[in-house]
Structures are given as structure tokens and as C-alpha cells.
N, C-alpha and C positions, 0 to 999 in steps of 0.2 A: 171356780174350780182351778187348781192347781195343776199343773202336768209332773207326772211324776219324770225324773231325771234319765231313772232306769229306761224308762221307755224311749224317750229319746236317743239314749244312747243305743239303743237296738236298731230304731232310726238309720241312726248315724253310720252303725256298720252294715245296714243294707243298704244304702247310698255309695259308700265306699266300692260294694259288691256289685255295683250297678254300674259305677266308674270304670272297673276291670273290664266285666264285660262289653262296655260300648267303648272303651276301648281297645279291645281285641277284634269287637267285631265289624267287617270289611263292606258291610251293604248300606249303611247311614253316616254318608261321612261328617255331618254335625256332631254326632256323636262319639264319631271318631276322632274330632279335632278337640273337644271339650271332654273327653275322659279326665283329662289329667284333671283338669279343674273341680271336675264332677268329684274325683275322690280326694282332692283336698278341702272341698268343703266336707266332706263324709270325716275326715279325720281330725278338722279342728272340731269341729260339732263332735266329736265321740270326746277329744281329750276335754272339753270343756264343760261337757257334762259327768264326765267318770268324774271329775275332781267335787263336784256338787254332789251334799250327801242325802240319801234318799228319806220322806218325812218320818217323822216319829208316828207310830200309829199311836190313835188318839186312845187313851183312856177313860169309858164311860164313865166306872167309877169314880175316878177320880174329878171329873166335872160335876157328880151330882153331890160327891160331898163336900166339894170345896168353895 
């Protein structure tokens, strides 16, 4: 099974979105020390996957005729 690219890249910007908010927020200072981190993994993982392009759907016909 393959992972589609799309999907990670969706992944990739709720991780980003997770980074903001832990680090805005004031009650988990783990979280608060590792934001920055947490959204640049979220942003290499979005641009590494947008550049990879999503598979070709496969064609029935063309398997059973060929």
C-alpha cells in the first residue's frame, strides 16, 4: 500500500497547526519550548510532499486489454 502524498501533506499542515498552538499555549511548557520545532517539522514535511505528485488512477481497461 502506498500512502497517498496528498494525504500527508494534510498531515503536514495539522502538525504545523499544532506547533502554533503549543506554542502559544502557556500551561505545557514542553510544548511550549518545542513549538518552534514541532512546526518546522510540519513545514519541511508539507513542502516535501506538495513537490511529489499524487498517483495516476489506475486504468481497468487498459490492464485487461493490454
Amino acid at each position: 500500500m502506498r500512502l497517498n502524498p496528498r494525504l500527508i501533506e494534510t498531515i503536514s499542515t495539522w502538525v504545523m497547526v499544532f506547533g502554533i498552538v503549543a506554542l502559544c499555549q502557556p500551561w505545557i511548557f514542553f510544548l511550549h519550548l518545542y513549538g518552534v520545532v514541532i512546526i518546522i517539522v510540519g513545514l519541511v514535511g508539507f513542502i516535501v510532499f506538495s513537490h511529489i505528485p499524487s498517483p495516476e488512477p489506475r486504468d481497468e481497461k487498459r490492464l485487461v486489454d493490454g
